[in-house]
C-alpha positions as CSV (number, residue, x, y, z in Angstrom):
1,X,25.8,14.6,61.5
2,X,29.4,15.2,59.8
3,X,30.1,18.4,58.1
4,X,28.5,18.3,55.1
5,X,31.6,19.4,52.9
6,X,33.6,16.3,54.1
7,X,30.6,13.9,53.0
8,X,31.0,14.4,48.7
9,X,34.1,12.8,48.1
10,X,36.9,14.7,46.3
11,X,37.0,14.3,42.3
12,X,40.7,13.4,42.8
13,X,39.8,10.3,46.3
14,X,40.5,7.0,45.4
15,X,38.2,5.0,44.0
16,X,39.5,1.7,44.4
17,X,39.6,2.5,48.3
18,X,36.0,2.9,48.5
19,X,35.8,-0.5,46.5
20,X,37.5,-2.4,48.9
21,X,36.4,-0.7,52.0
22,X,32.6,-1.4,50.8
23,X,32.8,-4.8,49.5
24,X,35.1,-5.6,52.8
25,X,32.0,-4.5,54.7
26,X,30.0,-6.5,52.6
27,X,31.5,-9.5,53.8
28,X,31.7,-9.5,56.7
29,X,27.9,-8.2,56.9
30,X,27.2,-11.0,54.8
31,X,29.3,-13.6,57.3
32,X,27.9,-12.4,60.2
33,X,24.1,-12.9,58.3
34,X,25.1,-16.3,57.0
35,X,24.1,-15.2,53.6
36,X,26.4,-15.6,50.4
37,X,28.1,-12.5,48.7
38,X,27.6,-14.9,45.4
39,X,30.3,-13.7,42.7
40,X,27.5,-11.5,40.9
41,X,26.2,-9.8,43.7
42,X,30.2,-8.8,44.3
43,X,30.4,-7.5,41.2
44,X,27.2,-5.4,40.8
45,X,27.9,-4.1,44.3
46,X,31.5,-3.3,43.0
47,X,29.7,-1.6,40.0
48,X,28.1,0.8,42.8
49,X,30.8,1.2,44.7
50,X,33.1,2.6,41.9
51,X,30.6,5.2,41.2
52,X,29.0,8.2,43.6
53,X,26.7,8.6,41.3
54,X,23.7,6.2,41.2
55,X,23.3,3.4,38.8
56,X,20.3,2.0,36.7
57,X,20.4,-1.6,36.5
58,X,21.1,-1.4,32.8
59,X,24.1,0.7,33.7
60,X,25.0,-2.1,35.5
61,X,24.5,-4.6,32.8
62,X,26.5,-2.5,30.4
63,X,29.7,-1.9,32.9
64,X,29.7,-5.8,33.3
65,X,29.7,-6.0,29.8
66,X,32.1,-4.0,29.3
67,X,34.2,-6.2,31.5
68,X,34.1,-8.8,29.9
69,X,31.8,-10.4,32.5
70,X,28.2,-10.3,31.4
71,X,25.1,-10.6,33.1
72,X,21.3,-10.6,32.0
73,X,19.4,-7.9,33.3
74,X,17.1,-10.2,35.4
75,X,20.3,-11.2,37.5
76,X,21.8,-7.7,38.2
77,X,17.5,-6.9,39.3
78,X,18.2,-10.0,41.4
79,X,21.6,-8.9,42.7
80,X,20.6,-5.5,43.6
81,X,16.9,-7.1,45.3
82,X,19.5,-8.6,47.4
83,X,22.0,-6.0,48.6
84,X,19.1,-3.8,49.3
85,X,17.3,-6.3,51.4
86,X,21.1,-6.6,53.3
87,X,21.4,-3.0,53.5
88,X,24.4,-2.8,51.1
89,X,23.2,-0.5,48.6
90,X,20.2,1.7,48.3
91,X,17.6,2.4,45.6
92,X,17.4,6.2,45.2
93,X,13.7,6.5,44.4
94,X,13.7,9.9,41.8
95,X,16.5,8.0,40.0
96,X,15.0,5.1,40.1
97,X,18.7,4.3,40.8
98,X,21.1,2.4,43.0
99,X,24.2,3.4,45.3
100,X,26.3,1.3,47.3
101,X,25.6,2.0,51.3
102,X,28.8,3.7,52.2
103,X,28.2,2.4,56.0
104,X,26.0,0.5,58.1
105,X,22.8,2.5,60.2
106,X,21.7,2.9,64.0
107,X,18.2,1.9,64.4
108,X,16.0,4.7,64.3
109,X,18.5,6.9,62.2
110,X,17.1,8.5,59.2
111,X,19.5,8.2,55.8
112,X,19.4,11.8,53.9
113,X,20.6,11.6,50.4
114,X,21.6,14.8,49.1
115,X,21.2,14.3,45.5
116,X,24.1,17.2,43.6
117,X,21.6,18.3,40.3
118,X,25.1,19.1,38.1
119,X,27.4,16.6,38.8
120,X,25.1,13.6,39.6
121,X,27.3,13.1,43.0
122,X,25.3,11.8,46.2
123,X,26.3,12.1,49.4
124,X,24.9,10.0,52.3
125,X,24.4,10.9,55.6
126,X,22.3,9.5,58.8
127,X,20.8,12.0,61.4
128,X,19.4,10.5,64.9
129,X,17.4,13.7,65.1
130,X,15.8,13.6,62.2
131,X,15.0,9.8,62.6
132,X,13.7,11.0,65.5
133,X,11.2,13.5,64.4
134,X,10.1,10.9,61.9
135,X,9.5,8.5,64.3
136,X,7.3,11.1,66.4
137,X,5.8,12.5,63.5
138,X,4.7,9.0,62.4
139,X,3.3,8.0,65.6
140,X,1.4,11.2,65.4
141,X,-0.6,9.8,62.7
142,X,-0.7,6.4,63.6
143,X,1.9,5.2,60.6
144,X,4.5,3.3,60.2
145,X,7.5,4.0,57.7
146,X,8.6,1.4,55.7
147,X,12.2,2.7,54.7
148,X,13.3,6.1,56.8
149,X,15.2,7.4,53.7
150,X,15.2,11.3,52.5
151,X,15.8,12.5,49.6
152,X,17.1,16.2,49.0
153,X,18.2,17.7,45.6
154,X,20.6,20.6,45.0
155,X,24.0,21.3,44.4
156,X,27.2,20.4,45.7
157,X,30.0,22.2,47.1
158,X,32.2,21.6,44.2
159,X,29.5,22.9,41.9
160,X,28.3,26.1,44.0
161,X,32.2,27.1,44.1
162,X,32.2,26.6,40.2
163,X,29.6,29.2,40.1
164,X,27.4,26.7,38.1
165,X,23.8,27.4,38.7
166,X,20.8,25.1,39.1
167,X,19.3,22.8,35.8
168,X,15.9,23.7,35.4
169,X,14.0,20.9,35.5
């Protein structure tokens, strides 16, 4: 697992690099699938991309809006059905929120969100060993996990270092 400092991007990091890196990944994923990155899908996934924070789909609808690019609600729920299903993006379940996937995962790898409660910043990670456990843990009981994502709240480096303490929720 990487060092968890160096998995929050820095406020100051390129945006537009993690733009084009994702939606490069994209596809080519998509290519290799022999689906179709259709022009909205591009841009709602762009949407995601640009932000570390998760979206709502009406965020969505309102950032294509404002771009003079509209879509209906129904289409971005569409969209992000799809990128989902291709593992391009995530849906963060407390948000009930979506985040571009910032790479692809190893079968068997657990994805840990660690949600920052101040700055609305997630970091994504995958651990083997903790996909692991699951796996064991799951056979245990005789169950089988649909979607091997965790979700952890807290803060962020940025925000501990900032002295800010924990919303109350």
């Amino acid at each position: 697992m990487p060092e968890m400092s160096s998995v929050f991007p820095h406020p100051d990091h390129d945006h537009g690099v993690c733009v084009s890196e994702t939606l490069a990944r994209a596809e080519e994923a998509c290519g290799e699938r022999g689906v179709r990155l259709t022009p909205l899908r591009r841009r709602v996934l762009e949407a995601l991309a640009a932000s570390h924070a998760p979206l709502g789909a009406y965020d969505i609808v309102e950032k294509l809006r404002k771009s003079k690019e509209p879509a209906p609600a129904m289409s971005v729920y569409r969209a992000l059905d799809f990128l989902v299903t291709e593992g391009l993006a995530h849906r963060i379940e407390s948000k009930n929120a979506f985040l571009a996937c910032t790479h692809g995962h190893d079968t068997g790898d657990i994805v840990l969100f660690m949600l920052c409660d101040r700055c609305g910043t997630v970091a994504e990670v995958t651990s083997t060993a903790l996909g692991r456990d699951l796996a064991q843990a799951a056979k245990s009981a005789s169950f089988s996990p649909k979607a091997p994502v965790l979700e952890v709240s807290g803060l962020c480096g940025r925000c501990m270092e900032r002295g800010v303490r924990r919303k109350v929720s």
